[in-house]
C-alpha positions in Angstrom: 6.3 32.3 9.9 3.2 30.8 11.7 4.1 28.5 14.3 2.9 24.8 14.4 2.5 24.9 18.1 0.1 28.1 18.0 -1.8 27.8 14.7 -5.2 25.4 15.2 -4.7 23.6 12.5 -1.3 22.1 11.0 -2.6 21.9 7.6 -5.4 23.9 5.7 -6.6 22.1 2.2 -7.7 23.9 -0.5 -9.2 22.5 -3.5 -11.7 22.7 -6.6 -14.7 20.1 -5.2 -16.1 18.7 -8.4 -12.6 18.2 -9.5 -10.9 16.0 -6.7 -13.2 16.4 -3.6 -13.9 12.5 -3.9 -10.8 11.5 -5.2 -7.3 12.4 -4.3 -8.2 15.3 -1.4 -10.2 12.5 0.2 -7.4 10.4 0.3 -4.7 12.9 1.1 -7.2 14.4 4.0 -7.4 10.7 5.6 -3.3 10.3 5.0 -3.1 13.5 7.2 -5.5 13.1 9.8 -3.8 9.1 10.1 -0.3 10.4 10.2 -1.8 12.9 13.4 -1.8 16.4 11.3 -4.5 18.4 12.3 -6.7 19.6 8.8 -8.5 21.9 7.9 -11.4 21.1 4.7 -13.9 22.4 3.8 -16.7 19.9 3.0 -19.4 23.1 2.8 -21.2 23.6 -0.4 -21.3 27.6 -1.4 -24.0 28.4 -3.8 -23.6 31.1 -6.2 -24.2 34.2 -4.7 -23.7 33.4 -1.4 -21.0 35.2 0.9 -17.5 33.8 1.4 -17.4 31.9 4.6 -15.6 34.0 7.2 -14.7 30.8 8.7 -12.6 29.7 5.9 -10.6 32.6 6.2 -10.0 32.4 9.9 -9.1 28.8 9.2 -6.6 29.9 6.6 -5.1 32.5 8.9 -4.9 29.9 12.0 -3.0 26.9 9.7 0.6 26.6 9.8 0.5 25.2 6.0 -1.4 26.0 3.3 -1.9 22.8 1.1 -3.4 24.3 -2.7 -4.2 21.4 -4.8 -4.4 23.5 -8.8 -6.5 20.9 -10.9 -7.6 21.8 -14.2 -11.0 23.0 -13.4 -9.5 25.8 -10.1 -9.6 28.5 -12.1 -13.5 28.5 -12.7 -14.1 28.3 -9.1 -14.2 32.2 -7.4 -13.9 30.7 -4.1 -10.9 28.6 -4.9 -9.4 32.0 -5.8 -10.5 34.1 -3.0 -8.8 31.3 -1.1 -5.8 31.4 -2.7 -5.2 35.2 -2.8 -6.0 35.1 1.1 -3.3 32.6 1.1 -0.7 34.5 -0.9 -1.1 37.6 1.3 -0.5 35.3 4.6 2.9 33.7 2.3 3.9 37.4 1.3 3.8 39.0 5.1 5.9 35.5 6.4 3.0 34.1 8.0 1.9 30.9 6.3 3.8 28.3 4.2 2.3 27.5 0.8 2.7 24.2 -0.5 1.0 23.6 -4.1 0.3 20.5 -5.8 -0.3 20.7 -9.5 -3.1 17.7 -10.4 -3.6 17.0 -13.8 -2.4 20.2 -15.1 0.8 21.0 -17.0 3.1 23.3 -14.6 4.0 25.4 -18.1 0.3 26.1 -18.5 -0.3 28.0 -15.0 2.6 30.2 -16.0 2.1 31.2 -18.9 -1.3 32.5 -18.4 -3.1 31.8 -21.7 -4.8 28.6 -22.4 -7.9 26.7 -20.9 -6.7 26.7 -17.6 -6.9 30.8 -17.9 -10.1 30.9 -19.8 -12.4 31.0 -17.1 -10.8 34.3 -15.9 -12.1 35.9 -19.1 -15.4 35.3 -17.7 -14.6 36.6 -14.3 -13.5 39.9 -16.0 -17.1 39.9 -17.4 -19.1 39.8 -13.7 -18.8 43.5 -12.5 -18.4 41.9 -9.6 -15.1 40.6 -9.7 -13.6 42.8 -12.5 -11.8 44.5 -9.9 -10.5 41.0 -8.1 -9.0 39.5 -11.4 -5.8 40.9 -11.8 -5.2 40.0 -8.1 -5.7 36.5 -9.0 -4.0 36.5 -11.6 -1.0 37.4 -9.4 -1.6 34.8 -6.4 -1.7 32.1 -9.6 1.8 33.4 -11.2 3.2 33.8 -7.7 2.1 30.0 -6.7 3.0 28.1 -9.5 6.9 29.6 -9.0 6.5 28.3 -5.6 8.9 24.4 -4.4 5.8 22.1 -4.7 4.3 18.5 -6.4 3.3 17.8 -9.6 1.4 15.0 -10.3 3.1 13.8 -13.5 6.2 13.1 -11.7 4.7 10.3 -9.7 3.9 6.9 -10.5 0.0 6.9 -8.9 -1.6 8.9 -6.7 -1.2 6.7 -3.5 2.8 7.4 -4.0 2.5 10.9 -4.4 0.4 11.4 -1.3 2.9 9.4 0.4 5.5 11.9 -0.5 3.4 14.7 0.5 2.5 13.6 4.1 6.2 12.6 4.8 7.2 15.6 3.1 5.1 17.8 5.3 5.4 15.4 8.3 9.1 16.5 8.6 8.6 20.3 8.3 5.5 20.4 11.1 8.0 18.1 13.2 11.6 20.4 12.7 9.1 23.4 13.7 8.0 21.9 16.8 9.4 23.6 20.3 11.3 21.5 22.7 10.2 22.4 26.3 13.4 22.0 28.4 11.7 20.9 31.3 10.3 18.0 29.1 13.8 17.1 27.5 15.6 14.3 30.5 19.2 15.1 30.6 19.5 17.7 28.3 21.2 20.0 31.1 24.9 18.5 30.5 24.7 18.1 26.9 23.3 21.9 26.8 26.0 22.9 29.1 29.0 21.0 26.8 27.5 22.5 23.4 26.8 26.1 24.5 30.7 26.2 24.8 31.3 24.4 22.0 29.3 26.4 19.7 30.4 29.9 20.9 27.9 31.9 19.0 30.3 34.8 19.1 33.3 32.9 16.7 34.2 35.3 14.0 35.1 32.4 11.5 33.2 32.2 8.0 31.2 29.1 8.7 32.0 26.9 11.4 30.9 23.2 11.4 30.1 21.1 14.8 29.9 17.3 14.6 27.5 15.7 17.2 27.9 11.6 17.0 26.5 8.7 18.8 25.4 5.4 18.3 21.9 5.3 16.8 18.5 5.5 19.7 21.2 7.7 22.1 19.2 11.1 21.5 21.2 12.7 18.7 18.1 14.2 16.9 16.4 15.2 20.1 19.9 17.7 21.0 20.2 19.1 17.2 16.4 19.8 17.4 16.9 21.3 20.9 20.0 23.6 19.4 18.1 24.8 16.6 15.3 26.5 18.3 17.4 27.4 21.1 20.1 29.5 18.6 18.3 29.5 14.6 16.6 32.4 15.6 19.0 35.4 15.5 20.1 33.8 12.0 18.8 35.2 8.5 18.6 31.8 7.5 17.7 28.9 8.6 16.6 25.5 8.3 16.7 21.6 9.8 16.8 18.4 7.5 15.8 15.4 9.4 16.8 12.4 7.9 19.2 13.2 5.2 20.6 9.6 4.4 16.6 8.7 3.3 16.9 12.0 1.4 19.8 11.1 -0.8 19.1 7.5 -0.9 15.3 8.3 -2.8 16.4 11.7 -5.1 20.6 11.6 -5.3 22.7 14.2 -3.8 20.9 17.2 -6.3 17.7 16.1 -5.2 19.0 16.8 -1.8 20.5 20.0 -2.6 16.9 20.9 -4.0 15.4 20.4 -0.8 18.1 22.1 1.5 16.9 25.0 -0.8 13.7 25.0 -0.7 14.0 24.5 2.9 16.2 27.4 3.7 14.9 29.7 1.2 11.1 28.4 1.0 9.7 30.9 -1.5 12.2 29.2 -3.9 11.3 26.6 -6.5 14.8 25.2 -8.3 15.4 22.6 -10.2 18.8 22.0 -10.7 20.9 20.2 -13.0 24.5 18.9 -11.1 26.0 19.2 -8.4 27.8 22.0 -9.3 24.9 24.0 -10.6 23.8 23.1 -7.0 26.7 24.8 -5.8 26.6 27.6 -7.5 23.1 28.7 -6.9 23.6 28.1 -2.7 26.1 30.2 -2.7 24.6 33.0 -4.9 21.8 32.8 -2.6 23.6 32.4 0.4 27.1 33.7 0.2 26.4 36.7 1.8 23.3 35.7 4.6 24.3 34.0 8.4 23.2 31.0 8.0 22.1 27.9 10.9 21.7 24.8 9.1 21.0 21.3 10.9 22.1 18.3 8.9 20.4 15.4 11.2 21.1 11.8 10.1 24.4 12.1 7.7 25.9 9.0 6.7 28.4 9.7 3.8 30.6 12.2 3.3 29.3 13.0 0.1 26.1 14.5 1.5 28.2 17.5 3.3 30.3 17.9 0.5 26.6 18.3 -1.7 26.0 21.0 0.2 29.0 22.5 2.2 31.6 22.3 -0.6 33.7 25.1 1.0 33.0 27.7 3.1 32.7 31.0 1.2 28.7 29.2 0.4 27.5 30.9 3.4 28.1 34.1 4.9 30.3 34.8 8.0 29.5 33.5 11.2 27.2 30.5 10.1 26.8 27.7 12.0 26.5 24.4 10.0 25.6 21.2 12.8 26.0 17.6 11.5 24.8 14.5 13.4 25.7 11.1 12.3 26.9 7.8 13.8 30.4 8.2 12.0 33.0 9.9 14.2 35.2 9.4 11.0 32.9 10.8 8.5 32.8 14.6 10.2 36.8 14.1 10.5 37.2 13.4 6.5 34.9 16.8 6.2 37.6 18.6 8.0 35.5 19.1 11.3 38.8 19.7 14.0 38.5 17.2 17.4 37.6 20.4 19.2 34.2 20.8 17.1 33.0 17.4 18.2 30.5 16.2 20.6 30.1 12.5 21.3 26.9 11.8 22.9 26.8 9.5 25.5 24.6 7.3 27.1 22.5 8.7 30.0 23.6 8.8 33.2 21.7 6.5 35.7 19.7 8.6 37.6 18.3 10.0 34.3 17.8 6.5 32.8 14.7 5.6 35.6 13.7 9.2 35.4 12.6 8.7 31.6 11.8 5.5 32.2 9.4 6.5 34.8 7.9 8.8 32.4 6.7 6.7 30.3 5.7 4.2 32.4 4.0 5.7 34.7 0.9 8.0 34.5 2.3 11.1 35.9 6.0 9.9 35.8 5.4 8.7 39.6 5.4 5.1 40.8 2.4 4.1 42.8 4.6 2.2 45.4 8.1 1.9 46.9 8.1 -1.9 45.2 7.7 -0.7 41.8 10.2 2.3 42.3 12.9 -0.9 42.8 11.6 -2.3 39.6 11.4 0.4 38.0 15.7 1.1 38.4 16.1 -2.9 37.6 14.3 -2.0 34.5 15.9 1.0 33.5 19.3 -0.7 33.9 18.1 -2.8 31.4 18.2 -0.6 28.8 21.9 0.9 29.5 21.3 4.6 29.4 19.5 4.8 25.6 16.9 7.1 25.3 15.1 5.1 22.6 15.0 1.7 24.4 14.1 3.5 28.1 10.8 5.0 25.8 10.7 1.6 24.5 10.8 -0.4 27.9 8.6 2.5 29.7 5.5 1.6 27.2 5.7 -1.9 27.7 5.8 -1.9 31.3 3.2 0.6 31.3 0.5 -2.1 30.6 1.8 -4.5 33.7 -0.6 -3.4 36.6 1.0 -5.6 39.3 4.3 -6.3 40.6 4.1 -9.8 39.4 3.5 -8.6 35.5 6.8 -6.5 35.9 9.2 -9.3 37.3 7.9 -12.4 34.7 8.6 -9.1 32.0 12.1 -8.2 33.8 13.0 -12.3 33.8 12.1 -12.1 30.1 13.6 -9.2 29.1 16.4 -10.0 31.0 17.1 -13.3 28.8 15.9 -12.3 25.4 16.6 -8.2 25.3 13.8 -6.0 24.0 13.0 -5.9 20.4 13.4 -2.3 20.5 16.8 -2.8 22.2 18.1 -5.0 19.5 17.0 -2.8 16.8 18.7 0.0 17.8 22.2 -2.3 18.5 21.7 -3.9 14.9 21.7 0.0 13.2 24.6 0.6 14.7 26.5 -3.0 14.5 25.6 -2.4 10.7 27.2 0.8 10.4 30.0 -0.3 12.1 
């Protein structure tokens, strides 16, 4: 599969112009490019008779996802399917994710290719031209609509459903990104702790490791690490960030639809219950090694959605759950020896991140502000998320002055950042 880190562009939009070049692909462009994904569109006008743009299809082949918006006038565009059969050959050969939106056109009518929405490939037949290209396109068009994607209909307005998309998407560029090591500040102990605890050599059908932590200690950073440091020898594979917001917005088979069309991304399933759920993971997975990051769990119910016993996935699978629970993974079964309690960082750590961020370079300027810079960090008590946090705001003080009035105040009134991420877990609790 393309990789977000190499590929130019994060996202490449294709699209009928007359259709929704003004309208909704405007907006959803300016969603993307706001939310930081680099996208590709094509603003170019092609007159008829013109050469394809060899640009477009190096910009297709350099994108890491291939957003097809199918409106009711995409079928009378050639371009819009030379695009899209360029697209299905990069999805088919594992090297570009496909993500369709159906706008203003019925998902049945795509399929069942008959209707207006086919018509125009009657014509196409007629042009000697492309006689030969049509029954490709047909194929790309059956192949897509089949494909996990959005259709319009479903959502209340177009602002909500580009919403969806962009967080949608968001997620799946972010779970791809690499994690440099050198990058990661005291990740060498918890590596060390989890590489024994997850033994990738364990013979057992499916073995489940707990990570837990209060919330801002680093819990997504270490699963994210895990995953590209072991996923890749796996058959299978996927990481859901977030899974509490998951279940909260679509219910526990909505999020059993998206572990599947995560894992198995060529699939589009709509299930019925839970049990249907069930069944179909493990008919599709029963007999594949499977390395499955659940990140953010926060009832018990969302394992048991997905990992209702063991015999769903084949042997040797690895399923890793982080939550701030320690009693949630021991109601799923998951043995003291499978857990990992994250703890806060160690000291010398602590003003090395903090540093980081608030210096240009990660180096103090001066002995003076190395000394406030450990006063600060101690501040912060060994969380990752409030030493980010407490690094950017010191990061704008440019004189020893600015950092002691901002160390008097935060030493009297903590940082806002700091309070937030005590309240999550004060909640939980």
């Amino acid at each position: 599969m393309a990789s977000s880190s190499s590929s130019r562009y994060g996202v490449f939009l294709s699209f009928r112009g007359t259709d929704t070049r003004r309208t909704f692909v405007s907006h959803l462009h300016k969603a993307l490019v706001n939310r930081g994904i680099v996208t590709f569109k094509d603003d170019s006008k092609i007159r008829t008779g013109d050469p394809f743009p060899h640009e477009i299809l190096e910009a297709i082949q350099d994108s890491t996802f291939a957003v097809i918006v199918i409106s009711e006038n995409f079928t009378s565009s050639k371009w819009c399917l030379i695009e899209l059969q360029s697209i299905m050959e990069l999805w088919s050969s594992k090297k570009l994710i496909v993500f369709p939106i159906f706008y203003g056109v019925e998902l049945s009518d795509v399929r069942k290719e008959e209707g207006h929405f086919w018509e125009p490939l009657k014509l196409h037949m007629c042009n000697n031209s492309f006689a030969e290209e049509v029954p490709k396109w047909k194929e790309a068009l059956t192949k897509v609509s089949y494909l996990n994607g959005k259709d319009s209909t479903k959502f209340k307005d177009d602002a909500a459903m580009i919403d969806n998309i962009v967080s949608d998407i968001w997620t799946r560029l972010s779970s791809m990104l690499p994690i440099e090591f050198a990058d990661v500040v005291g990740m060498t102990p918890h590596m060390e702790r989890l590489d024994f605890l997850l033994n990738i050599r364990s013979e057992k059908e499916v073995r489940m490791i707990g990570i837990w932590g209060m919330g801002g200690i680093g819990k997504t950073t270490i699963s994210k690490y895990l995953f590209h440091q072991y996923s890749g020898g796996f058959s299978a594979r996927c990481f859901i960030q977030d899974v509490w917001k998951i279940s909260s917005s679509f219910g526990l088979v909505g999020l059993q639809e998206k572990f599947v069309s995560s894992i198995l991304p060529e699939e589009h399933v709509k299930l019925s219950t839970l049990e249907h759920g069930h069944h179909h993971i493990k008919s599709r997975l029963g007999h594949q090694r499977v390395f499955v990051v659940l990140d953010g769990v926060d009832n018990v119910d969302q394992i048991r959605a997905l990992v209702k016993e063991s015999s769903m996935f084949g042997r040797v699978s690895y399923i890793i759950i982080t939550t701030r629970d320690q009693s949630l993974l021991k109601t799923c079964g998951i043995i003291d020896r499978d857990l990992y309690e994250v703890s806060c960082l160690e000291s010398s750590d602590s003003l090395l991140l903090l540093k980081r961020f608030a210096f240009e370079g990660g180096t103090p300027p001066s002995d003076i502000y190395e000394q406030l810079s450990l006063r600060a960090s101690q501040l912060a008590h060994g969380l990752p998320f409030a030493l980010e946090a407490f690094g950017l705001c010191f990061r704008g003080k440019t004189t020893p002055i600015e950092w002691k009035d901002e160390l008097r105040r935060l030493g009297t009134t903590p940082h806002e950042s700091t309070i937030q991420i005590l309240k999550i877990s004060y909640d939980d609790l």
